[in-house]
N, CA and C of each residue as an Amber inpcrd file, in Angstrom:
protein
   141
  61.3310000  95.2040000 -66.5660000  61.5420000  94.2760000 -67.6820000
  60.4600000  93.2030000 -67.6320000  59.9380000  92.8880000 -68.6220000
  58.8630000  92.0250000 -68.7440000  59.3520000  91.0950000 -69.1840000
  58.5940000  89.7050000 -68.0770000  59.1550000  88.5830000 -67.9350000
  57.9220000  87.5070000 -68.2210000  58.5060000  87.2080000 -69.9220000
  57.4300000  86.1650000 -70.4090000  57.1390000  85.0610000 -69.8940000
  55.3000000  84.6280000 -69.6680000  55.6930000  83.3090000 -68.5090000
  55.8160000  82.2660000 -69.7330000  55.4190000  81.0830000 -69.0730000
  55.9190000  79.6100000 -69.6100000  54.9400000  79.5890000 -70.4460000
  53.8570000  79.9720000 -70.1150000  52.5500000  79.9930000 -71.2120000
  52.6360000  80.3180000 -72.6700000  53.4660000  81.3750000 -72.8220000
  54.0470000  81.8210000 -73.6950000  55.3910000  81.2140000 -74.6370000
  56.0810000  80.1720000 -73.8650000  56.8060000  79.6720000 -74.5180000
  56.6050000  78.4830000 -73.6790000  56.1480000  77.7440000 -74.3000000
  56.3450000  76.1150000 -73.5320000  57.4190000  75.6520000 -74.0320000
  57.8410000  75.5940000 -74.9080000  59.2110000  75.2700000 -74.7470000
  60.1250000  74.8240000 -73.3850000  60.3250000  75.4720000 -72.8360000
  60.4010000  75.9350000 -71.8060000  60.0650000  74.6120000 -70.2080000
  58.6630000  74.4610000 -70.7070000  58.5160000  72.9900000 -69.8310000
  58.6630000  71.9390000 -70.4870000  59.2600000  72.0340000 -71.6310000
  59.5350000  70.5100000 -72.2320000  60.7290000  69.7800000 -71.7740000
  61.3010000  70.9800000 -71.2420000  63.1690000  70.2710000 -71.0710000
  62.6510000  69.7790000 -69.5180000  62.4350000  68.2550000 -69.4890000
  62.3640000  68.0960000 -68.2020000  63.6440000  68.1130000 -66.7270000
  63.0960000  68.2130000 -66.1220000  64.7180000  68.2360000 -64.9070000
  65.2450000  67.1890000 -64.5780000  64.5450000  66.3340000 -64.4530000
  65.0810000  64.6430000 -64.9170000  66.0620000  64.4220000 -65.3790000
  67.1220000  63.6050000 -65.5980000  67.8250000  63.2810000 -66.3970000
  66.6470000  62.3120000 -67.2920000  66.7940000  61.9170000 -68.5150000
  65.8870000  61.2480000 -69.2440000  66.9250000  59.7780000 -69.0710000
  66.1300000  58.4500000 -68.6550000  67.1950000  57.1890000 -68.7660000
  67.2910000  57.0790000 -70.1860000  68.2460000  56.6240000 -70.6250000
  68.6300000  56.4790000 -71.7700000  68.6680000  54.6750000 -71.9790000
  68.0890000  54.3350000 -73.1160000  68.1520000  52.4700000 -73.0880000
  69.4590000  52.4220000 -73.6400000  69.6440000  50.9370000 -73.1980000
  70.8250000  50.2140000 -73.3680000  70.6580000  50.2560000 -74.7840000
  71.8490000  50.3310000 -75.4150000  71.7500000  50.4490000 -76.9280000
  71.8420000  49.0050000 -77.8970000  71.9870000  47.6390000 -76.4480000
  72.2270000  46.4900000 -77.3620000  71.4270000  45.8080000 -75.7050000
  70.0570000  45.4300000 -76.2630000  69.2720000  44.5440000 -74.9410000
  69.7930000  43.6130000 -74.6270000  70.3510000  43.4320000 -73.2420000
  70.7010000  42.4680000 -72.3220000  69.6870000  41.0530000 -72.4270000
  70.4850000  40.0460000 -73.1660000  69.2830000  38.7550000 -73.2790000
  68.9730000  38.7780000 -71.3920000  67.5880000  38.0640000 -71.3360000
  67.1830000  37.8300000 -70.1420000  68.4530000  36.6460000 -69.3460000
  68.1140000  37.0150000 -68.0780000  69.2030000  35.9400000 -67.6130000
  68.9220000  34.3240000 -67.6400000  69.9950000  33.9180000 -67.7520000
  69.4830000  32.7370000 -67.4800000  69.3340000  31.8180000 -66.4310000
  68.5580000  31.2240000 -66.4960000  68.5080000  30.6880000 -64.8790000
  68.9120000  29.5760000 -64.5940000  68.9570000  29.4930000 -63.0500000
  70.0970000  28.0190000 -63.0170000  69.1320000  27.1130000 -63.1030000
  69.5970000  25.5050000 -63.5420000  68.9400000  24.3820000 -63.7070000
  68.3610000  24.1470000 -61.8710000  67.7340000  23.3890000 -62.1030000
  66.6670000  23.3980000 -60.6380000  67.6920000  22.6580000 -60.1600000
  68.1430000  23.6130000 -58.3620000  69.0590000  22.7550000 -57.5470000
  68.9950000  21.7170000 -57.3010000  69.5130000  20.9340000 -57.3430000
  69.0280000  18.9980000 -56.8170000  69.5610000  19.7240000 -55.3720000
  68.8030000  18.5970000 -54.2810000  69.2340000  18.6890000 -53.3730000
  70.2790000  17.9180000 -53.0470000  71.6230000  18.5250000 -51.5100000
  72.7660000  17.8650000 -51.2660000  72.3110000  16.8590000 -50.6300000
  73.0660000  15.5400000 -51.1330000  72.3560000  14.4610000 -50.2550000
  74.0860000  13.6800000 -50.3180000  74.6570000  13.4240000 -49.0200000
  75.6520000  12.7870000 -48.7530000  75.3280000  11.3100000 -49.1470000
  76.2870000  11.3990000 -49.9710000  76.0550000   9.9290000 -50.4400000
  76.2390000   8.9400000 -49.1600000  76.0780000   7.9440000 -49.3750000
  76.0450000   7.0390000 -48.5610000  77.1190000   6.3030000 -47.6680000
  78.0230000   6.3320000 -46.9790000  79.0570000   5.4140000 -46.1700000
  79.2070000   4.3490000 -47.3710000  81.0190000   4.1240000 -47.8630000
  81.1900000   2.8760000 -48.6050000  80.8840000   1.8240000 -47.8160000
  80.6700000   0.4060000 -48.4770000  81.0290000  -0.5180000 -47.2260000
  81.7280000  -1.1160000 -48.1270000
């Protein structure tokens, strides 16, 4: 039985083996980022 190569039907290498990623169908806004940490600074002893 004669066994047509790929040459003959590329088809054939188009279906990749990959899964293909698929995009998110509604883009994730970028995150947002936190306001710049102040640093912890113990307040001071009442007097």
């Amino acid at each position: 039985m004669y066994i047509q190569s790929a040459a003959e039907y590329p088809l054939v290498d188009t279906i990749p083996t990959d899964p293909i990623p698929i995009p998110d169908p509604l883009p994730k806004p970028p995150p947002i980022p936190d306001p710049d940490p102040k640093p912890i600074i113990d307040p001071p002893p009442y007097r």
